[in-house]
C-alpha positions in Angstrom: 24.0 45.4 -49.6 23.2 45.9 -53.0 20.2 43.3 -54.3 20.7 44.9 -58.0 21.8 41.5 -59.9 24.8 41.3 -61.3 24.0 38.7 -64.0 23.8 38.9 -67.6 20.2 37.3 -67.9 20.0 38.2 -71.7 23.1 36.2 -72.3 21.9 33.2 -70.2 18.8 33.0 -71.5 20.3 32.8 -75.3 22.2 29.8 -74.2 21.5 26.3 -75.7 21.2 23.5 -73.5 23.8 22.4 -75.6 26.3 25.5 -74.8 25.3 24.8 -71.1 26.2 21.0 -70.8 29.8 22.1 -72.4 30.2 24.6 -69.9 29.6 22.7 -66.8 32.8 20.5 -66.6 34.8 23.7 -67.0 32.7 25.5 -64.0 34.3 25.0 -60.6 30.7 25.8 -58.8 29.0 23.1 -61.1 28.1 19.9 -58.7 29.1 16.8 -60.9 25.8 15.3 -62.8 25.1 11.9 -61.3 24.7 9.2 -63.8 23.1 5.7 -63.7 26.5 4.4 -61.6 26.2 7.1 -58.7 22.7 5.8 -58.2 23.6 2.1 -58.1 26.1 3.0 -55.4 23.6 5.0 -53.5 22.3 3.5 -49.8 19.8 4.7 -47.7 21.6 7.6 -44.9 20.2 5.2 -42.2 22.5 2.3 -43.4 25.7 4.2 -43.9 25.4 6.7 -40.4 22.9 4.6 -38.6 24.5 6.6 -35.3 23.6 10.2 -36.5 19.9 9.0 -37.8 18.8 7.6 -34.4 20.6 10.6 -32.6 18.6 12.9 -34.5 15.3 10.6 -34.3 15.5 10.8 -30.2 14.6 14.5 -30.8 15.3 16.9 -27.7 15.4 14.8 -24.6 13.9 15.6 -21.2 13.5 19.1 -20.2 16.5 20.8 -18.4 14.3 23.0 -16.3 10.2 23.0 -15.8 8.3 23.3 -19.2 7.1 26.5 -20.3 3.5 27.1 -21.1 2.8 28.7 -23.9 0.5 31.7 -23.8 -0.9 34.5 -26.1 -0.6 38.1 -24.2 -0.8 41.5 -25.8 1.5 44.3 -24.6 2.7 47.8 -25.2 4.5 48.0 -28.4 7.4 50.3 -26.5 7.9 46.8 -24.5 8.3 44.7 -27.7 10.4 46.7 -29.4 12.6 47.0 -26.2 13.4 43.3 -25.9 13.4 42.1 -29.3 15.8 45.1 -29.6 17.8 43.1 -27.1 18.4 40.5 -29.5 18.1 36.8 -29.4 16.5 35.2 -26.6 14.2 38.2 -25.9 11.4 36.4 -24.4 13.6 34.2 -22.2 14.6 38.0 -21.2 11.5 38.8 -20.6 10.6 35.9 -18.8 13.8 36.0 -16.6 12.5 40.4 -16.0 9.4 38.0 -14.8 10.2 36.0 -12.6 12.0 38.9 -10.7 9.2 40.5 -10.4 6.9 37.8 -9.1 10.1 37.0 -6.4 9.8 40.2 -5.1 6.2 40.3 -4.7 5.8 37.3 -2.4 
């Protein structure tokens, strides 16, 4: 991916706030300005979804399995890279490679 910008920053920073305010009705990226009126219509999120604010208030819930603890360990760089190579989720991985281990030892 190129990061090199592809915007004429010379010809945006000789605009006029005045050139700028004419151009924004015509721009179909522009979000509309909110006047006085859109705030007087305004209500809090809780009064117009109350459903979806205490859903998210409740958080996670209980625990599907036994909680984790969390721990700082140091370990071979080779291992690292080879799980977080993996992908996603690497250190369930590694927790799951674990658990067999301490199975088979017992």
């Amino acid at each position: 991916m190129n990061s090199e910008s592809k915007t004429d920053w010379q010809y945006v920073d000789s605009l006029t706030d005045s050139e700028i305010d004419a151009a924004i009705p015509t721009d179909a990226d522009a979000a509309p300005i909110a006047d006085i009126e859109d705030f007087e219509r305004a209500r809090p999120v809780a009064e117009v979804v109350p459903r979806v604010v205490e859903w998210r208030r409740r958080g996670r819930g209980p625990q599907k399995k036994p909680i984790k603890v969390p721990v700082s360990i140091r370990l071979s760089p080779e291992v690292i890279v080879y799980f977080q190579s993996q992908g996603k989720g690497w250190q369930s991985r590694m927790d799951e490679v674990l658990q067999e281990y301490v199975a088979s030892h017992n």
